[in-house]
NUDRENDREN-336203 format. One record per residue (C-alpha): residue number from 1; residue in three letters; x, y, z. Coordinates in steps of 0.25 Angstrom, whole numbers, plus 5000, padded with zeros to 4 digits. Layout:
BEGIN
  num  residu     X     Y     Z
  NUM     ALA     X     Y     Z
...
END
This chain:
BEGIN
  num  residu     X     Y     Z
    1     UNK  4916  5226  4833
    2     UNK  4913  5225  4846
    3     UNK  4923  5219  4857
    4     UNK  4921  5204  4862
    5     UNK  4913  5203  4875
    6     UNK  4922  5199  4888
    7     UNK  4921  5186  4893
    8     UNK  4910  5184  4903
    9     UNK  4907  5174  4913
   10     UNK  4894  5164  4907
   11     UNK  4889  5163  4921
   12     UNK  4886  5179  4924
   13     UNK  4872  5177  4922
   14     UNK  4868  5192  4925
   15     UNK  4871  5207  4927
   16     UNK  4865  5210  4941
   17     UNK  4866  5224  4949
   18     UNK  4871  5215  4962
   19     UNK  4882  5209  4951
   20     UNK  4883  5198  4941
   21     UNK  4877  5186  4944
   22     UNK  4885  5172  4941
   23     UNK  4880  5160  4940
   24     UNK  4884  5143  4936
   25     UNK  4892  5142  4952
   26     UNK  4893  5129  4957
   27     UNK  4888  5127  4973
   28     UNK  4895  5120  4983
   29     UNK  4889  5116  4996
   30     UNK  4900  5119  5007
   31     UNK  4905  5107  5018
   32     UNK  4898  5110  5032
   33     UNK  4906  5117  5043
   34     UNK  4917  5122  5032
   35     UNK  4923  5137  5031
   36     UNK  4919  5145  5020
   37     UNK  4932  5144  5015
   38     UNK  4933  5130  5015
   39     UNK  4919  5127  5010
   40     UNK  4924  5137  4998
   41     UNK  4934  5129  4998
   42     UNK  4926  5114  4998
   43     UNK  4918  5121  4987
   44     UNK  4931  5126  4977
   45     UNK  4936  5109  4978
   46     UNK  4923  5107  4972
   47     UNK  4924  5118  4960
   48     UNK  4939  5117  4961
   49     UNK  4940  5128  4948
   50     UNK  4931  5138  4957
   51     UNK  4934  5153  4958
   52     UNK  4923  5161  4964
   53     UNK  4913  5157  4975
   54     UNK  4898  5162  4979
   55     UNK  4890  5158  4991
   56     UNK  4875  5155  4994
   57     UNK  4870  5153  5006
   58     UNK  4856  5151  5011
   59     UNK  4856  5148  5028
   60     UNK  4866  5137  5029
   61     UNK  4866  5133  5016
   62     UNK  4878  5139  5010
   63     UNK  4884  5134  4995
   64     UNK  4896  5141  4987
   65     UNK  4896  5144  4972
   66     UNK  4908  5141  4964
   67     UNK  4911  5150  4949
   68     UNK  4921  5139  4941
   69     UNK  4924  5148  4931
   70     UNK  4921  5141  4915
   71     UNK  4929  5140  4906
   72     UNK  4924  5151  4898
   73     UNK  4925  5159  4912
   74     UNK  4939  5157  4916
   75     UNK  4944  5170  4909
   76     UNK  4932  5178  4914
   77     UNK  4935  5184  4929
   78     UNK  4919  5183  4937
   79     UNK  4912  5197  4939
   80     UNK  4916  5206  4950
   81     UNK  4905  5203  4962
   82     UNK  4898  5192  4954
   83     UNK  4887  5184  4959
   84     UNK  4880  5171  4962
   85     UNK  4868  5171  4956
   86     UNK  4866  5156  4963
   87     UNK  4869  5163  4976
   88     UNK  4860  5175  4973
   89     UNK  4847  5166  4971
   90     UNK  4850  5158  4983
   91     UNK  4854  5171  4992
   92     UNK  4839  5176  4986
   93     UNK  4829  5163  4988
   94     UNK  4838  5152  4996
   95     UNK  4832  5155  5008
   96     UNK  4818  5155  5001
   97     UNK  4818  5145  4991
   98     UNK  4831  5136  4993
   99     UNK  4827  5129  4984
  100     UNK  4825  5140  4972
  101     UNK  4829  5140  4959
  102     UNK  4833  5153  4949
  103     UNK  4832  5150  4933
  104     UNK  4837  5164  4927
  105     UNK  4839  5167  4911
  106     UNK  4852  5171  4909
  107     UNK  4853  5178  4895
  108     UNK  4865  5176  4884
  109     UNK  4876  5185  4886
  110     UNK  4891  5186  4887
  111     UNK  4898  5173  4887
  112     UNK  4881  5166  4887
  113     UNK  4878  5162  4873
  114     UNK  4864  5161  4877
  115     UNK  4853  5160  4886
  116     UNK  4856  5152  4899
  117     UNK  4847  5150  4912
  118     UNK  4853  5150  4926
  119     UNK  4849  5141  4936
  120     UNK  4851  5141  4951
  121     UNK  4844  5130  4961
  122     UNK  4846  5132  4977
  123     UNK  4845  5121  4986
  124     UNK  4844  5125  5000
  125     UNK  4845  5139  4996
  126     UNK  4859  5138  4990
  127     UNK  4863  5136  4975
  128     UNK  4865  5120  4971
  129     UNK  4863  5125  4955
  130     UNK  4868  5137  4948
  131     UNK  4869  5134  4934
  132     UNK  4869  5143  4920
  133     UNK  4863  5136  4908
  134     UNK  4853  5132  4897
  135     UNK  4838  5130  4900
  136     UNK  4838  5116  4900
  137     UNK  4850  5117  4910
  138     UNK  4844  5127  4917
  139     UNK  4831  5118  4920
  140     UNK  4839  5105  4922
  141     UNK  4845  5113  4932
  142     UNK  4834  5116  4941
  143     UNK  4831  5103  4941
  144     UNK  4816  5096  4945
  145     UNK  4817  5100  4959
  146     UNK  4805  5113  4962
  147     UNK  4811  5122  4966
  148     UNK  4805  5138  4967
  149     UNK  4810  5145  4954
  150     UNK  4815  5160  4953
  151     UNK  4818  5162  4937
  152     UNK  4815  5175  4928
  153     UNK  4809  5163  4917
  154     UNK  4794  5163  4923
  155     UNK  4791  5156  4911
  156     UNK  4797  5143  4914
  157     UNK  4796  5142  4927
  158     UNK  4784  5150  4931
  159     UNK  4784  5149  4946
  160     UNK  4796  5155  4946
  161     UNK  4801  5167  4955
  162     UNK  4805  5179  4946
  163     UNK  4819  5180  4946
  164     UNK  4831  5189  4938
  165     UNK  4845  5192  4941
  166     UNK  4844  5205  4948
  167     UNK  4834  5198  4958
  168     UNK  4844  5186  4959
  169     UNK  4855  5196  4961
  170     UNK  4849  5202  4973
  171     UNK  4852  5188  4980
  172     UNK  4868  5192  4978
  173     UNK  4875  5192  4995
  174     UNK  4889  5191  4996
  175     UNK  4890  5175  4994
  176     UNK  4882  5177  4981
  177     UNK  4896  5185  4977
  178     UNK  4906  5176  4971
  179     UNK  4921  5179  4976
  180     UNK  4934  5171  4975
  181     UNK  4935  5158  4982
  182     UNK  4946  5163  4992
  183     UNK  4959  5155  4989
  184     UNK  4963  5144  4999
  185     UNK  4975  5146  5005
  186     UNK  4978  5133  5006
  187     UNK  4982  5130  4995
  188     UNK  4993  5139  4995
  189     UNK  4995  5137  5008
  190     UNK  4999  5121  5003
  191     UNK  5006  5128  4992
  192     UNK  5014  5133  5001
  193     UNK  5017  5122  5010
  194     UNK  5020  5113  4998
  195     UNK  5031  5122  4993
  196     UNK  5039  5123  5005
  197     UNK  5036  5108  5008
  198     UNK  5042  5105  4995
  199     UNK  5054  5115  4997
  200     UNK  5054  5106  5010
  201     UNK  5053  5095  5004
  202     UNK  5064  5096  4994
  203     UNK  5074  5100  5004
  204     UNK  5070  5088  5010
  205     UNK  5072  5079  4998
  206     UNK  5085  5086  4995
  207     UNK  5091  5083  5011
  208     UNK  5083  5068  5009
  209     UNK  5091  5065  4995
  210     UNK  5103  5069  5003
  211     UNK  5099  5060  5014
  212     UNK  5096  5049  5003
  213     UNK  5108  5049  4996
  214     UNK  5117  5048  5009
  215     UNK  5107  5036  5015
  216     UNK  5109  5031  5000
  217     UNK  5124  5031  5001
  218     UNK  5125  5025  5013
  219     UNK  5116  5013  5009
  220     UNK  5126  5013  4997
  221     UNK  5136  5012  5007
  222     UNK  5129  5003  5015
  223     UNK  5126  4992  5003
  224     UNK  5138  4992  5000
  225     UNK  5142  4985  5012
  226     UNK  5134  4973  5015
  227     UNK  5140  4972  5031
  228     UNK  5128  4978  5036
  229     UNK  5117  4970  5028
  230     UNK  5125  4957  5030
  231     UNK  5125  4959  5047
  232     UNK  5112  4963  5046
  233     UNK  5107  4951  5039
  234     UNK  5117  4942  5047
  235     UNK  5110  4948  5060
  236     UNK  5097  4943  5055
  237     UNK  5098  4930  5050
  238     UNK  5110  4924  5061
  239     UNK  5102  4923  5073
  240     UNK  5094  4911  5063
  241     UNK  5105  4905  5053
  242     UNK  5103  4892  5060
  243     UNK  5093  4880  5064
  244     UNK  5094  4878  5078
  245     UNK  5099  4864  5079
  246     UNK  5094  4858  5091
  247     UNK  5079  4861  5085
  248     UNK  5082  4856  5071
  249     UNK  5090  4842  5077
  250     UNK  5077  4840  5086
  251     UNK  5068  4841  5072
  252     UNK  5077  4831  5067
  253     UNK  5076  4822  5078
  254     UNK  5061  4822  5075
  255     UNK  5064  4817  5062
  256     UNK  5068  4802  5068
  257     UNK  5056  4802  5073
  258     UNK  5048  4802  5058
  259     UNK  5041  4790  5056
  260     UNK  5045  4785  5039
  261     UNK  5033  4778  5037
  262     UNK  5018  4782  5040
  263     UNK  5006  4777  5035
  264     UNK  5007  4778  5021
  265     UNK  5018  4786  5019
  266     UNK  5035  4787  5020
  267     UNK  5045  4797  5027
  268     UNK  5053  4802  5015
  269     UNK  5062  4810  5022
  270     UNK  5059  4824  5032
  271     UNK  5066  4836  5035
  272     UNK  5067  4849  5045
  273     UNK  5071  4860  5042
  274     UNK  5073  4872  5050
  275     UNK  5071  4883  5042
  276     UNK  5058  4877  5036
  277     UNK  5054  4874  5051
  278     UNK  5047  4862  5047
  279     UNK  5049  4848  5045
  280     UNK  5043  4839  5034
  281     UNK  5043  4824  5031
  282     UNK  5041  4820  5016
  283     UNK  5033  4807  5016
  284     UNK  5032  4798  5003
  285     UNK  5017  4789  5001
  286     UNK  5016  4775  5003
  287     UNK  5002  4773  5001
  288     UNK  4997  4782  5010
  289     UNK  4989  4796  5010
  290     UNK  4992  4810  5013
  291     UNK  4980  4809  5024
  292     UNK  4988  4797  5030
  293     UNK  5003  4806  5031
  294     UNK  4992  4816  5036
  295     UNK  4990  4806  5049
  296     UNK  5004  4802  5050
  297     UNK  5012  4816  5053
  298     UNK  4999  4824  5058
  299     UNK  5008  4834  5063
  300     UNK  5014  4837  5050
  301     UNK  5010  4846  5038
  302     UNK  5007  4839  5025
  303     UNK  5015  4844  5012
  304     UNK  5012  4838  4999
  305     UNK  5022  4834  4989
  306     UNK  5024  4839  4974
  307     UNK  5033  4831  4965
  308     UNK  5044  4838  4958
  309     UNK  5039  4845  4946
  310     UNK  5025  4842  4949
  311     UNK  5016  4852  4955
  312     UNK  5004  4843  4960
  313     UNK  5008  4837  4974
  314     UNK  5012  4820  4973
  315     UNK  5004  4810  4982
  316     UNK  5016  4802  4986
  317     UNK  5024  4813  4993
  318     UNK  5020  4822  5005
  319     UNK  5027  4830  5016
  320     UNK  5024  4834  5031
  321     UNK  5028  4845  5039
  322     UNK  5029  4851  5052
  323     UNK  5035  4864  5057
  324     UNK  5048  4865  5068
  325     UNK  5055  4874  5075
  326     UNK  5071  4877  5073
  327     UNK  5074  4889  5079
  328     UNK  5085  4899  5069
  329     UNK  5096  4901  5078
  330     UNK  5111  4907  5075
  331     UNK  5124  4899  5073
  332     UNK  5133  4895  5081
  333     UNK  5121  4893  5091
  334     UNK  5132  4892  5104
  335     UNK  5131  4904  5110
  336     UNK  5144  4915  5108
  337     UNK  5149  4903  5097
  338     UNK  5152  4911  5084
  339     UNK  5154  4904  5071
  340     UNK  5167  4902  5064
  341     UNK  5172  4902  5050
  342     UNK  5167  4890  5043
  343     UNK  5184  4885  5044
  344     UNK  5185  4886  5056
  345     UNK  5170  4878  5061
  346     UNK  5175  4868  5049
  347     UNK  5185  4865  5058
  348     UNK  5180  4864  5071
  349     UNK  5168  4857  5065
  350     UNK  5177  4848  5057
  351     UNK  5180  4836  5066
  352     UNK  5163  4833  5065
  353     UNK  5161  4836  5051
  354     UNK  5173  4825  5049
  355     UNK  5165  4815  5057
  356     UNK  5152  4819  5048
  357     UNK  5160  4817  5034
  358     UNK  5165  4803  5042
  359     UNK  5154  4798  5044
  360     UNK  5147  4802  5029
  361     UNK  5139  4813  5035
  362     UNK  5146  4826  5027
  363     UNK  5143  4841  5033
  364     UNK  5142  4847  5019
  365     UNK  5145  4863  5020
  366     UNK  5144  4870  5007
  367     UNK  5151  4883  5004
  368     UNK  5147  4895  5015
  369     UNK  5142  4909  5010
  370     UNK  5140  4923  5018
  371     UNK  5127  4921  5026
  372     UNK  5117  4927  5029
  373     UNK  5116  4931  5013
  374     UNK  5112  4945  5011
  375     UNK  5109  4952  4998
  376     UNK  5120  4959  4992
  377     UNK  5131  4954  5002
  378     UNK  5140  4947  4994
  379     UNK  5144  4934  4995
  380     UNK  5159  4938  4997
  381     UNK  5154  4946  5012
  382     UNK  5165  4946  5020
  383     UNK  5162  4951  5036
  384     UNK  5166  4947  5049
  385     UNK  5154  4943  5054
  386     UNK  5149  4936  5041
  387     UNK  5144  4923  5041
  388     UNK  5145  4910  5030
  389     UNK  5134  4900  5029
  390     UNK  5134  4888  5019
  391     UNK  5125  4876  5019
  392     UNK  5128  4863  5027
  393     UNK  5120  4849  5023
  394     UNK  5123  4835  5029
  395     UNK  5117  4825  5021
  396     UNK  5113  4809  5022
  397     UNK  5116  4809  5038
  398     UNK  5112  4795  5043
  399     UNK  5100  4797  5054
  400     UNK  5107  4794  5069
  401     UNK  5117  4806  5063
  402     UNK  5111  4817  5060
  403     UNK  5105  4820  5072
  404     UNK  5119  4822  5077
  405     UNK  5123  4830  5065
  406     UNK  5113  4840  5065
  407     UNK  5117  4841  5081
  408     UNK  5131  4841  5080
  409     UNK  5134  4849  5067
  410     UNK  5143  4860  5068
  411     UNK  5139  4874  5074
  412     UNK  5139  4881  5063
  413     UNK  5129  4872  5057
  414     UNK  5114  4875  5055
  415     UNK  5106  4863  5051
  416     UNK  5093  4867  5044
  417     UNK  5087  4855  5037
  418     UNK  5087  4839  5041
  419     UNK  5082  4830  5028
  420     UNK  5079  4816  5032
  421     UNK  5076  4805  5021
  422     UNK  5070  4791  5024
  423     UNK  5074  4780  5016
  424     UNK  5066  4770  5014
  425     UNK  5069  4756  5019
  426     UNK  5066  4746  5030
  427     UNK  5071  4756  5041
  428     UNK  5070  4770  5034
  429     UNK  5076  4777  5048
  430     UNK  5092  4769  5044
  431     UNK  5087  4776  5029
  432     UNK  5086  4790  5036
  433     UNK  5097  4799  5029
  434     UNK  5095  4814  5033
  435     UNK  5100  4826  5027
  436     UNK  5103  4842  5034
  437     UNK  5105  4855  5029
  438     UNK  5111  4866  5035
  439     UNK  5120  4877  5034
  440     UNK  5132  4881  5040
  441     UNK  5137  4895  5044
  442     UNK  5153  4901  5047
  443     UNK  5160  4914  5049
  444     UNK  5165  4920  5038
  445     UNK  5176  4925  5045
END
């Protein structure tokens, strides 16, 4: 019995004296103004799987052939010296014919089960299609272009130069040889670097994690005490806790001059407030139109109206607006004063406030807090320099008065809003009963 044949590469199409002859490479144009070894390189990221390499080169035009071992090839090592046939055919008629063709038989034998036909086009002198396969294939890939014809089948193309493997073998030069594609340092070279940068790197997330957990500690430590955040937001929001009164009194002063009754509609009451830093007059209909509230406060903003529960806006109800300015100032607002415990203002403040209640004009002061609040500060914040803010109102103050009462309010008083409601009647203005919201603001200590 005779022993099974070694394995053989498909594409050996012939035995020459110059050396075998491969062929089935793919051809790869190189970029202009490259190194060869870059342009081997260009071409290998184009046939990434790529061992070997063959050149052809006509005058300028130069194109490399890449050998991508098959599947059935990959245990199969290429022939010692092994040829380009593609690079052989261009080497012998490029500069002649560059755009020749070679159609050889290629007998069965080895790991061929059958007849194949190879097929090489030039284009510019250099290989563009170097294939191995069936007849059909083989003419498909010659494509309809006329192109001059070297073949040893004079049958079927009978123009044809005569052509055979020896003859295309004596076309072999030095780039017709296919070598290794040398190896790109690079690569390693990146390697390399990327190992030592990750031993780096990993020292370095080893002393960062050190680093972390201490910053982490001391953040702990720092949460844990809400001095710092609580200074920090009192520095920020002191040097605008209150409404500067002179600015807020001259707002309300303008109120006086409202006029109750415009064409077609009726002051219902009005209101400033200085953190809004607007105005606004709410007016109620008697028989007259939006156009004509329009006319009447020209320099006011209309607003309309929805009732409770009731999306759509009412026809009998509108509100006008205009912008002021009350400057945010700190409290007390006397220079080098400082503001005491809430006792101790009570009692300098008290002697005016009895006068108030005497004359049925109450300063309500509802129950203080630590201001400013800051998340995570506890209501229970205890510090030196803390301070307590609760909210102050005084309501239903007759009209001659509350001019004074916004002026003459204690220090540690910061007015924020002024409501006016009008009655109705023969003389509205002796029906004028105002309201004003504030807060109030002590030492904690």
């Amino acid at each position: 019995m005779n022993a099974a044949a070694p394995p053989t590469i498909e594409r050996v199409i012939a035995h020459t004296a110059a050396g075998e002859l491969l062929g089935g490479l793919l051809w790869r144009a190189p970029s202009a103004g490259k190194s060869r070894a870059r342009a081997l390189r260009e071409a290998q990221s184009l046939t990434s799987e790529a061992t070997h390499v063959a050149q052809a080169q006509v005058g300028e035009q130069l194109r490399y052939g890449m050998y991508q071992a098959r599947a059935s090839e990959e245990a199969v090592a290429l022939p010692k010296g092994v040829l380009s046939a593609a690079a052989c055919f261009a080497h012998r008629v490029g500069a002649t014919a560059p755009n020749a063709a070679l159609v050889l038989g290629v007998p069965a034998g080895g790991a061929r089960k059958e007849d194949r036909y190879y097929v090489v086009c030039l284009e510019d002198g250099v290989p563009v299609v170097d294939v191995l396969s069936h007849e059909a294939e083989a003419r498909n890939a010659l494509g309809a272009d006329d192109r001059p014809i070297w073949s040893d089948n004079p049958v079927a193309y009978p123009n044809c130069e005569p052509a055979d493997f020896e003859w295309l073998a004596m076309g072999a030069d030095r780039g017709a040889r296919l070598v290794p594609i040398p190896l790109n340092p690079w690569p390693l070279a990146i390697a390399a670097g990327i190992v030592l940068a990750l031993a780096g790197a990993w020292m370095g997330v080893q002393h960062a994690r050190a680093v972390e957990q201490r910053r982490i500690a001391a953040a702990a430590a720092a949460a844990a005490d809400p001095v710092p955040r609580y200074l920090a937001a009192l520095a920020l929001e002191r040097p605008r806790m209150a409404a500067e009164r002179q600015a807020l009194v001259a707002a309300v002063t303008d109120m006086f001059a409202y006029r109750v009754w415009v064409p077609g509609w009726r002051l219902a009451s009005a209101e400033c407030d200085a953190r809004a830093q607007r105005c606004s007059r709410d007016w109620v209909r008697q028989g007259g139109t939006w156009d004509d509230l329009r006319r009447a406060v020209p320099h006011e903003r209309l607003e309309l109206l929805t009732a409770p529960g009731s999306p759509v806006p009412g026809l009998d109800a509108a509100r006008t607006t205009r912008s002021i300015r009350i400057p945010r100032v700190a409290l007390p607002a006397a220079s080098g004063a400082r503001l005491g415990p809430l006792p101790d203002a009570l009692e300098q403040a008290g002697a005016q406030l009895q006068v108030w209640r005497d004359a049925d004009v109450p300063l309500e002061l509802k129950r203080p807090s630590v201001w400013p609040r800051v998340p995570d500060v506890p209501s229970t914040f205890s510090h030196p320099q803390a301070l307590l803010a609760g909210e102050a109102t005084l309501r239903n103050v007759p009209g001659p008065f509350i001019l004074e009462a916004l002026r003459n309010a204690p220090s540690f008083v910061s007015w924020e809003s002024v409501r006016v409601d009008v009655g109705e009647g023969a003389d509205p203005r002796a029906l004028l009963r105002f309201s004003a919201h504030g807060a109030f603001y002590a030492a904690a200590h």
